[in-house]
ZADO-1210 file (C-alpha; in nm, 4 decimals, padded with zeros to 6 digits):
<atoms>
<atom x="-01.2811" y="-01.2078" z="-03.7919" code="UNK" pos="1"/>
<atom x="-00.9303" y="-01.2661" z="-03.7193" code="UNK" pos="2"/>
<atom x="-00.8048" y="-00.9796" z="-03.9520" code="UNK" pos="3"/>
<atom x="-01.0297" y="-00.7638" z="-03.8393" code="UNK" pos="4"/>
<atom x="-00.8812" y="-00.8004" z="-03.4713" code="UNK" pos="5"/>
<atom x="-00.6020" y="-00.7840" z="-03.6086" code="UNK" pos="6"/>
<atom x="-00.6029" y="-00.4897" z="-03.7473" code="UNK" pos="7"/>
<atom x="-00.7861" y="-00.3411" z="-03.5090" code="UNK" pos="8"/>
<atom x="-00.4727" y="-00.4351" z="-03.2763" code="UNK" pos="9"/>
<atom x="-00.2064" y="-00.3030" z="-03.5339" code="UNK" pos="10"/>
<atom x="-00.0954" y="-00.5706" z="-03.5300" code="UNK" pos="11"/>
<atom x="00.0369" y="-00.5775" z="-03.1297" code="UNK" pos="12"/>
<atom x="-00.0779" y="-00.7912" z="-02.8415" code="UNK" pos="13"/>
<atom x="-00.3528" y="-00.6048" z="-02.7009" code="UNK" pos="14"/>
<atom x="-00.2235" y="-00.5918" z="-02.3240" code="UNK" pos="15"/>
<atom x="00.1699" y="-00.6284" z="-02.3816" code="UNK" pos="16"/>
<atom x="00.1907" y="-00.4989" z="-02.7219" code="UNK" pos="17"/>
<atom x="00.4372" y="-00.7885" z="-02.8309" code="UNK" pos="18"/>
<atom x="00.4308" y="-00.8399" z="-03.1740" code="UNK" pos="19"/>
<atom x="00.5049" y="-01.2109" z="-03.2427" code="UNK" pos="20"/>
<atom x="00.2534" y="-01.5020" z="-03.2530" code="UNK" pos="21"/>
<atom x="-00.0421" y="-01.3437" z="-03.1834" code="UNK" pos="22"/>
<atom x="-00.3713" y="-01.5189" z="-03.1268" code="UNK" pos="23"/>
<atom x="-00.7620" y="-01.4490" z="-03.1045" code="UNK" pos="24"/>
<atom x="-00.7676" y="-01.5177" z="-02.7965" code="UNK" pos="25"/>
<atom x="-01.1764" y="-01.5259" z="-02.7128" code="UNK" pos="26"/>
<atom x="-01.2567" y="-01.3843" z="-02.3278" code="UNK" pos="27"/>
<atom x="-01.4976" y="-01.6261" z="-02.1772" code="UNK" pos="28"/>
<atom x="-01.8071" y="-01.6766" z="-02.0925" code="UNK" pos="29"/>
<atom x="-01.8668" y="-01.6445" z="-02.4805" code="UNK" pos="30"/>
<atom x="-02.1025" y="-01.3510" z="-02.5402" code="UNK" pos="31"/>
<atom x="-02.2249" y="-01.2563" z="-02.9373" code="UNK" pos="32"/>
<atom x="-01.8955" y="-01.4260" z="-03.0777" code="UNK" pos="33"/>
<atom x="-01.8328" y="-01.0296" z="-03.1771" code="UNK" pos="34"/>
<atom x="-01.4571" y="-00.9218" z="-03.2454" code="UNK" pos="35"/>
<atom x="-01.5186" y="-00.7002" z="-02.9714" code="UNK" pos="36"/>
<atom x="-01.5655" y="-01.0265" z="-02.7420" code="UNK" pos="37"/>
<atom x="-01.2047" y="-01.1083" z="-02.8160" code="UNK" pos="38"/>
<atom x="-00.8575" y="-00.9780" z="-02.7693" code="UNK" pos="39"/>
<atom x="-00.5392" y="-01.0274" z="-03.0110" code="UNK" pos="40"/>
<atom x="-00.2364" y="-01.1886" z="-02.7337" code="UNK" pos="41"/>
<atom x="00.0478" y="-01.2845" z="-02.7687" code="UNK" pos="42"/>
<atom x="00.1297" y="-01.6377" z="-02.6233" code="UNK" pos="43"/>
<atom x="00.3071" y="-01.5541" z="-02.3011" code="UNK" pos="44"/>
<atom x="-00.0425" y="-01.3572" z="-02.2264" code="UNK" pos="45"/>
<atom x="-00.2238" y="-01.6230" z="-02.3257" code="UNK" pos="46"/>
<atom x="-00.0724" y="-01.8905" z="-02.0984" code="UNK" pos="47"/>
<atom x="-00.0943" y="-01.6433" z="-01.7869" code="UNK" pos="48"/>
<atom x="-00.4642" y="-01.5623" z="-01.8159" code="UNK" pos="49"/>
<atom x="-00.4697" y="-01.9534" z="-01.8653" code="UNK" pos="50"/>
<atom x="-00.2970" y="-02.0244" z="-01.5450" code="UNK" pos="51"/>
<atom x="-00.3441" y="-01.6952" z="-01.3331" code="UNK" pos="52"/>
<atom x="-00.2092" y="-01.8796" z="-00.9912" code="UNK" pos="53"/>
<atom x="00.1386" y="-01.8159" z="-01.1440" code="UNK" pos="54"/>
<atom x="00.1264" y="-01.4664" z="-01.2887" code="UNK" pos="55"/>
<atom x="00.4722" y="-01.2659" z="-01.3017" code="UNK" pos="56"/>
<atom x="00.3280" y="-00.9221" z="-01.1883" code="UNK" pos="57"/>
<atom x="00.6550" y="-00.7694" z="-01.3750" code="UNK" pos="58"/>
<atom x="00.5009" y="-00.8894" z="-01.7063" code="UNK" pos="59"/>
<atom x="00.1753" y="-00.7464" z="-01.6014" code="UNK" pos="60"/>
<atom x="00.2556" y="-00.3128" z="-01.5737" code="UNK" pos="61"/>
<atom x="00.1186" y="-00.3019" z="-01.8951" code="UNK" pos="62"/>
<atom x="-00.2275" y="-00.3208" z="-01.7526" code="UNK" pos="63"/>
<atom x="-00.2038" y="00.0438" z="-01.6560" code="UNK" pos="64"/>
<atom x="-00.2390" y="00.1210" z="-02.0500" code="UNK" pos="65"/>
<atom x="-00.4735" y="-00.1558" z="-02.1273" code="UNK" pos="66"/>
<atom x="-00.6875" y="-00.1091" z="-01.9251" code="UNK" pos="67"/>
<atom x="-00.8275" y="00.2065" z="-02.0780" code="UNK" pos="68"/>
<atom x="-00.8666" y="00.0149" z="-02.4170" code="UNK" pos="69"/>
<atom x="-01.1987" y="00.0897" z="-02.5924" code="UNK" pos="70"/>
<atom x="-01.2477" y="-00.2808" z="-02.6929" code="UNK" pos="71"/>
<atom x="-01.4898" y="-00.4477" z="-02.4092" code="UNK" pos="72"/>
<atom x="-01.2244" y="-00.7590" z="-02.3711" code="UNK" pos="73"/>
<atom x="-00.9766" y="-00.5567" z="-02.3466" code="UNK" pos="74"/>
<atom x="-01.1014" y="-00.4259" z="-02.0674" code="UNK" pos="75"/>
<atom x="-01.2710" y="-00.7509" z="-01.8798" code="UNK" pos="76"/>
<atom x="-00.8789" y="-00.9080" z="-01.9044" code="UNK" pos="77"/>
<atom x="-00.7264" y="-00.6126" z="-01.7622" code="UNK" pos="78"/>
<atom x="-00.9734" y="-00.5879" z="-01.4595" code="UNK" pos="79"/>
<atom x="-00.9579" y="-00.9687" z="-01.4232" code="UNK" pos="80"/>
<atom x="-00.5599" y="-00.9430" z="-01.4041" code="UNK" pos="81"/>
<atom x="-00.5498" y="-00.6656" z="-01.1893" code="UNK" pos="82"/>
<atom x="-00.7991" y="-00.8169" z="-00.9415" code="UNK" pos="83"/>
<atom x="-00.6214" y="-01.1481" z="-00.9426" code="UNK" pos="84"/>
<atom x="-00.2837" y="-00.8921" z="-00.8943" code="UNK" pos="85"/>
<atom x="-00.4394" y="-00.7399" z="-00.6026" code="UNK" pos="86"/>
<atom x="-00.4148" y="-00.3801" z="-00.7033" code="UNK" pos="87"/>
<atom x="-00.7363" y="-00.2504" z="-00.5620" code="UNK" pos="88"/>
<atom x="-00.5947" y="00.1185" z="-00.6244" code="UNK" pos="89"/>
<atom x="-00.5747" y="00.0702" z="-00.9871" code="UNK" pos="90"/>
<atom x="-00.8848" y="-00.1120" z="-01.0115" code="UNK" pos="91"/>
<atom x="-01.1093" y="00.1888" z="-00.8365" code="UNK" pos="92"/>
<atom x="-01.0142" y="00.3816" z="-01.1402" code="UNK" pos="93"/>
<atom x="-01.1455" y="00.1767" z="-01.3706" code="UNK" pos="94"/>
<atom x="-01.4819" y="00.2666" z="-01.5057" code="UNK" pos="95"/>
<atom x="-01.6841" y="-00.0320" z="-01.6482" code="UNK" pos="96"/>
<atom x="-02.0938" y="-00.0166" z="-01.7062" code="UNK" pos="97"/>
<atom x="-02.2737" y="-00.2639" z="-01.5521" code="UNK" pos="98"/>
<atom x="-02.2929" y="-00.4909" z="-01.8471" code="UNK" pos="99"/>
<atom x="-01.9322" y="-00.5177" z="-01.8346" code="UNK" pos="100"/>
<atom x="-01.9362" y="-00.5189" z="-01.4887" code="UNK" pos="101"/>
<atom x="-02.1180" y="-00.8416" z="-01.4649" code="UNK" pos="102"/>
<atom x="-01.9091" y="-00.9719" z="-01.7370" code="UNK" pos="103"/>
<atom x="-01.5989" y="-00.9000" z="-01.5925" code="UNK" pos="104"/>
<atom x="-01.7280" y="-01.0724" z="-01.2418" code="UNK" pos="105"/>
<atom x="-01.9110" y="-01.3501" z="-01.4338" code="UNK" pos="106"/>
<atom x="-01.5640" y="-01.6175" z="-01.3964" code="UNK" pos="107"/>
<atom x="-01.5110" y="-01.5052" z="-01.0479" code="UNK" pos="108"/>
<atom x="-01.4481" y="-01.8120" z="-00.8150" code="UNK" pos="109"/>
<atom x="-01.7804" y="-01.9409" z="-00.6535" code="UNK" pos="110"/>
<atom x="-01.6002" y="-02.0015" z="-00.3522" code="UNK" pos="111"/>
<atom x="-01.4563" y="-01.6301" z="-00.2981" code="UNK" pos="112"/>
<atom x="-01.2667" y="-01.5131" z="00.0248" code="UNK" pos="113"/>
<atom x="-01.4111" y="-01.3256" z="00.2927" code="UNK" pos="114"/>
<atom x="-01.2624" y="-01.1228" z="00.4980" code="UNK" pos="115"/>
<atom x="-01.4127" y="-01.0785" z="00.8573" code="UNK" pos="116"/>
<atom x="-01.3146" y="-00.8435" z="01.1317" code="UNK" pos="117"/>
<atom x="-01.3527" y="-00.9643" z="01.5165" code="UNK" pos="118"/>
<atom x="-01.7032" y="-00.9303" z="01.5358" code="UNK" pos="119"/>
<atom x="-01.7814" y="-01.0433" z="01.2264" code="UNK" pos="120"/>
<atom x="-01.7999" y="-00.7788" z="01.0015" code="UNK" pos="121"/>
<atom x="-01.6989" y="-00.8049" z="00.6221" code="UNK" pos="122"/>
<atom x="-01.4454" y="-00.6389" z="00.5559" code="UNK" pos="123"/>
<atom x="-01.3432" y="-00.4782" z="00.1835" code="UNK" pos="124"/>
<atom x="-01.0522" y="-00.3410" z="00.0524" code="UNK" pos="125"/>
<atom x="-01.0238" y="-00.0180" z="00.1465" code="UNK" pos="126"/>
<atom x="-01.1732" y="-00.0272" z="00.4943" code="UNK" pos="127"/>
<atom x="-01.0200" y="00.1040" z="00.7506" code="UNK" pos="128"/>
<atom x="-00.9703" y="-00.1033" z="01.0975" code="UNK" pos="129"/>
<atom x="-00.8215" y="-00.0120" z="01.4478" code="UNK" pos="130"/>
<atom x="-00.5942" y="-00.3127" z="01.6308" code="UNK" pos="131"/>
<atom x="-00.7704" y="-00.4211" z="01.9718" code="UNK" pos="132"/>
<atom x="-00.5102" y="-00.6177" z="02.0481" code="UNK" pos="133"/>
<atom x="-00.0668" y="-00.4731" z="02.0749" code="UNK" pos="134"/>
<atom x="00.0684" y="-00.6922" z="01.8332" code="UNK" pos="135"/>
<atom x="00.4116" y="-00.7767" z="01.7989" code="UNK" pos="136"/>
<atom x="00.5672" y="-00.7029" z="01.4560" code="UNK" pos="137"/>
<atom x="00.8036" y="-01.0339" z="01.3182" code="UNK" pos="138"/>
<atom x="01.0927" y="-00.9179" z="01.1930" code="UNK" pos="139"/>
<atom x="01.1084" y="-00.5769" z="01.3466" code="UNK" pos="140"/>
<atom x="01.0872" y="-00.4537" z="01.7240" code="UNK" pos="141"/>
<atom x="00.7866" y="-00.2716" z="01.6700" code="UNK" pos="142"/>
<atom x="00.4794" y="-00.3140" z="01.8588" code="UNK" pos="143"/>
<atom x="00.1331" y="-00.2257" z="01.6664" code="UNK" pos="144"/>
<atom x="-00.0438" y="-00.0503" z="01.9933" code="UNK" pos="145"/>
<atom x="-00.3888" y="-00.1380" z="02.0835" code="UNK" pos="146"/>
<atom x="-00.6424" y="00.1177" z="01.8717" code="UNK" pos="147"/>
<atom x="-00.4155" y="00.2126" z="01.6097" code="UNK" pos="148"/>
<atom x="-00.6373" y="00.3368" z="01.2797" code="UNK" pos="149"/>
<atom x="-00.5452" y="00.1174" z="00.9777" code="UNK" pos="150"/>
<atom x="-00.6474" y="00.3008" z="00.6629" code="UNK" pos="151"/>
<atom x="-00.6946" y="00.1281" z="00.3187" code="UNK" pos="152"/>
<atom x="-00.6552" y="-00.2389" z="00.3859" code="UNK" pos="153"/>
<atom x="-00.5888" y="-00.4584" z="00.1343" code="UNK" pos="154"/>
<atom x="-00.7214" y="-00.8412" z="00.1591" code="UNK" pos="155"/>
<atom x="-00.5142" y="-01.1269" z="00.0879" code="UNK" pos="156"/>
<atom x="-00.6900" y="-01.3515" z="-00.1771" code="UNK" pos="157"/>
<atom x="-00.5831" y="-01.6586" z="-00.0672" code="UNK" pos="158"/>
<atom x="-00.6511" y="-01.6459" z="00.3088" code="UNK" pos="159"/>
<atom x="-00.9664" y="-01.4389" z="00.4998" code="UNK" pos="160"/>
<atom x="-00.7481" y="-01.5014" z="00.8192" code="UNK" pos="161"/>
<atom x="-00.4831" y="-01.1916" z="00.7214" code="UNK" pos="162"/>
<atom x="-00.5088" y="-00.8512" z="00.5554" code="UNK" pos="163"/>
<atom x="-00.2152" y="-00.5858" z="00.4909" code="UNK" pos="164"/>
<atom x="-00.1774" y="-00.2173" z="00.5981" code="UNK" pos="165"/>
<atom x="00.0502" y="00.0471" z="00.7206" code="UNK" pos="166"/>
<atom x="00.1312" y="00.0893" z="01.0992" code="UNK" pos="167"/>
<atom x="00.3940" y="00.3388" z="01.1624" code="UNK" pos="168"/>
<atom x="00.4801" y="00.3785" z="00.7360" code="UNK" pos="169"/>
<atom x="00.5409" y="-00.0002" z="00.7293" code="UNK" pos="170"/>
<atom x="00.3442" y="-00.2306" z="00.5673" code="UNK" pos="171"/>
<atom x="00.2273" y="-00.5202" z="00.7917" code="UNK" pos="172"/>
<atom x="00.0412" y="-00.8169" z="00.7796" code="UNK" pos="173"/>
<atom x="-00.2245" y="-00.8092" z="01.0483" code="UNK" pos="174"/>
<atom x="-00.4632" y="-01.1206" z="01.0958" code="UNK" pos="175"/>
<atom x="-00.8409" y="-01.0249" z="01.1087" code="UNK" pos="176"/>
<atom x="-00.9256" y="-01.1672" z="01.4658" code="UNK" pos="177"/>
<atom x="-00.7596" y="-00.8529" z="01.5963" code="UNK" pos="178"/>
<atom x="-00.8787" y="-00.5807" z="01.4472" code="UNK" pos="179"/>
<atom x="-01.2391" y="-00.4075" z="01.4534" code="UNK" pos="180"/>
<atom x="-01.3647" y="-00.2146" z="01.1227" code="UNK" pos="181"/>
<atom x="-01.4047" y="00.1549" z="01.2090" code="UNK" pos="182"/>
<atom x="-01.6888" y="00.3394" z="01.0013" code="UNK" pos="183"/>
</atoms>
């Protein structure tokens, strides 16, 4: 099986493209065992995907090539990386079936963030909000004015107290108690 990944990858890391060390590196949960359900990485991949609370997002611009790979673990890594990267815009372009879909989602963690405006509302990435509170900007001597839109939020994965968008062209943290998703 090996050679035939690795041929399949030219011999290349299948995300990076570094040629040195490479691995079958199988994406889990473990499907048919198929080459398919595998990639060919190269360690420093390998040890990120491993450990993705301490990805270097400079290592990771290769994902907008990957992630148009035709082999199905190719894929699942690139929109489990990107995810975990927080780049929602990339992501939306993605086109996965819902096989791979539910593959892709199937190591999310159980207990996931969410997001909830002031009235308790989910909120997604992508929503847009309006302040209902001014709020004072740190680090700048702007004030974010009571019912200013917010378009295209983006959460933070860590914390459903805060998500980022742009007030006046400048990105801001804003935390969720204040703001009121707009339909």
């Amino acid at each position: 099986m090996e050679r035939e990944i690795n041929k399949r990858a030219e011999g290349k890391c299948e995300l990076c493209k570094a040629d040195e060390n490479l691995k079958v590196y199988e994406v889990q949960p473990v499907r048919q065992g198929k080459p398919e359900d595998s990639a060919y990485l190269c360690p420093k991949c390998i040890s990120q995907i491993e450990d993705m609370d301490n990805l270097d997002p400079n290592h990771w611009h290769c994902l907008n090539d990957s992630m148009w790979s035709e082999v199905p673990a190719v894929q699942i890594l690139s929109y489990r990386l990107l995810k975990k990267l927080g780049q929602q815009d990339t992501l939306e372009m993605m086109y996965m079936d819902e096989d791979m879909m539910e593959w892709a989602k199937a190591l999310d963690d159980k207990k996931t963030v969410v997001h909830k405006d002031a009235n308790g509302v989910i909120l997604e990435a992508g929503d847009s909000v309006v302040l209902i509170k001014d709020l004072k900007v740190k680090g700048s001597s702007m004030v974010a004015k009571r019912g200013t839109a917010v378009r295209r939020i983006r959460l933070d994965p860590d914390n459903g107290n805060y998500i980022e968008g742009k007030v006046e062209g400048q990105t801001i943290v804003i935390i969720t108690e204040y703001v009121k998703k707009t339909k």
